[in-house]
Structures are given as structure tokens and as C-alpha cells.
C-alpha positions in Angstrom: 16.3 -47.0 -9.2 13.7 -48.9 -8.2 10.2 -47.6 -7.1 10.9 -44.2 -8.7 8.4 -42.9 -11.7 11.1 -41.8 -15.1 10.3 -38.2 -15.9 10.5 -37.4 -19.3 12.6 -34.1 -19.9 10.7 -32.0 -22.3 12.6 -28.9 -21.6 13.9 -28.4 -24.5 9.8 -28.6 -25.5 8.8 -26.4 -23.2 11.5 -23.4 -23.7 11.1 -23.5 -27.6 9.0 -20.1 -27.2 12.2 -18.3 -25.5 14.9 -19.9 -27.1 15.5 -17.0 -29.6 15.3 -14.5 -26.9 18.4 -12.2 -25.6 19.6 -12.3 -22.3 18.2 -8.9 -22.1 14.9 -10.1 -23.8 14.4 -13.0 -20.6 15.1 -10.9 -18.1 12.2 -8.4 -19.6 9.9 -11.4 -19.9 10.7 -12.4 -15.9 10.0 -9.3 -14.6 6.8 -9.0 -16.7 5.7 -12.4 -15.7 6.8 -11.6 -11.7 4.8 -8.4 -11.7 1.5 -9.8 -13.1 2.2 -12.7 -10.4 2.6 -9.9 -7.9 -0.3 -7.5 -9.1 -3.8 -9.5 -7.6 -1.6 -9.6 -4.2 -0.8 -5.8 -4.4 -4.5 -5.0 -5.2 -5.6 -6.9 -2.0 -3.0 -5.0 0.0 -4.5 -2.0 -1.5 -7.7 -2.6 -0.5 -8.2 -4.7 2.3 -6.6 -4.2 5.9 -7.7 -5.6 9.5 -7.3 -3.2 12.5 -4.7 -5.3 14.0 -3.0 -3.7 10.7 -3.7 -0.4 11.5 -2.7 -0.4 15.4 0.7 -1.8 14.6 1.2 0.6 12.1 0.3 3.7 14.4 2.5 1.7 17.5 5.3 2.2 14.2 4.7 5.8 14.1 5.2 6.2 18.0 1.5 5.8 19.2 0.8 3.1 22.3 -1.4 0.5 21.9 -4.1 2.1 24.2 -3.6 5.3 22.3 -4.2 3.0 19.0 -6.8 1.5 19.7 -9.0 4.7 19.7 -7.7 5.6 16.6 -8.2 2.4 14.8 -11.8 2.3 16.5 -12.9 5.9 15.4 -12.2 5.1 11.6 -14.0 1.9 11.9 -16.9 4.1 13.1 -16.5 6.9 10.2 -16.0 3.8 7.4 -12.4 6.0 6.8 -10.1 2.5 7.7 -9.6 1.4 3.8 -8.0 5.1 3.7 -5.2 3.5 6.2 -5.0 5.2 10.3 -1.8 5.8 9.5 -2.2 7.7 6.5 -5.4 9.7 8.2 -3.0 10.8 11.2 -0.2 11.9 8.5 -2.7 13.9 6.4 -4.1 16.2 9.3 -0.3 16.4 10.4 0.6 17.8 7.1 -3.1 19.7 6.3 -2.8 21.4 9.8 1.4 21.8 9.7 1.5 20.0 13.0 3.6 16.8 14.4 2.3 13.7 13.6 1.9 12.6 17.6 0.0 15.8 18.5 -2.5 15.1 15.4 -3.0 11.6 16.4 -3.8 12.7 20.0 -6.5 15.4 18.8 -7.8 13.1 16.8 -8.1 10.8 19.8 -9.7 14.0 21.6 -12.6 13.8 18.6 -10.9 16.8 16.9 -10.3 16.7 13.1 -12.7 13.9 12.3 -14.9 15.7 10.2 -11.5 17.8 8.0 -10.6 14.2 7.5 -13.8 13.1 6.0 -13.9 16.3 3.6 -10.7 15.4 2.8 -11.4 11.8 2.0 -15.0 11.6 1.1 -14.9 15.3 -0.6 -12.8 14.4 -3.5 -9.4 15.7 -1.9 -7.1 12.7 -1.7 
């Protein structure tokens, strides 16, 4: 073939550190290698979200977008985003043993802003 470059296989080179591994002993060493591929992209999902993020996860859980966008704005405000909207609305649901919409809409009313930074910023996660 004309124009093309020869590659030199060196496979046989480069697999001499797993060649006297089991089948069981490969797939052990893939899913080791895939999760410390995965683990820096996990950590930046963790920690890092954008409030388009958080309104289309609280339009998920039923919210609209203008009832969102309060939501999303009032954690902003309170430095409580990283914690998630979503996640704030679900813990007063489940701290005050009320549905999910009705928290997010008394939150959107002002209420339960300050239970939700004693929660948070208190220790109580």
C-alpha cells in the first residue's frame, strides 16, 4: 500500500504484564483501571453544579420552571447550591414529614431557609 506508514505490532510487548493473568484476574484489573478513569469525573460531579443543573432537576421532581427558578436563586443567595436544590427540597420534605411539592413551595414562600442551613451548615447532613 502505498502512502501508508507500517506499524509495528508490539502487542505481544505491551501485554507481557497481563499475560499470566486469569480471565477473572483481567476483568478485576479493567474495572480497577475504569473506576480510577471514572473517579476525577465523579469528584467534579460531586462538587461542581450550574443552576441550569439544579432547575432541571427540580422541573424532574414536578416543580415549573418559574417555580424553579426561585428555588435555584434562593440557594445561590444562602451559598446552600453545592448541597444540590433538589436534595434541599427532599430534606425539609422528609425533616418536616411533608410532600416534596408543598416543601418546595414554602420554601419558595421564604419558609424553611434557615432549618435548612442548621441542617447543612450545623453539622447535620
Amino acid at each position: 500500500m502505498k502512502g501508508y506508514i507500517k506499524r509495528e505490532d508490539d502487542f505481544n510487548q505491551r501485554r507481557q504484564h497481563l499475560a499470566n493473568l486469569t480471565d477473572e484476574e483481567l476483568k478485576q484489573r479493567f474495572w480497577q483501571l475504569a473506576e480510577k478513569a471514572v473517579d476525577p469525573l465523579l469528584e467534579l460531579a460531586r462538587t461542581h453544579t450550574t443552576p441550569a443543573v439544579e432547575r432541571s432537576i427540580l422541573l424532574r421532581m414536578g416543580f415549573s420552571s418559574l417555580e424553579a427558578k426561585p428555588l435555584v436563586q434562593t440557594a445561590i443567595d444562602r451559598g446552600l447550591i453545592g448541597k444540590g436544590v433538589g436534595h434541599l427540597v427532599y430534606r425539609i420534605s422528609k425533616e418536616l414529614n411533608i410532600p416534596l411539592r408543598q416543601a418546595g413551595l414554602e420554601m419558595i414562600d421564604g419558609k424553611h431557609w434557615d432549618t435548612i442551613e442548621g441542617i447543612f451548615k450545623g453539622g447535620k447532613k
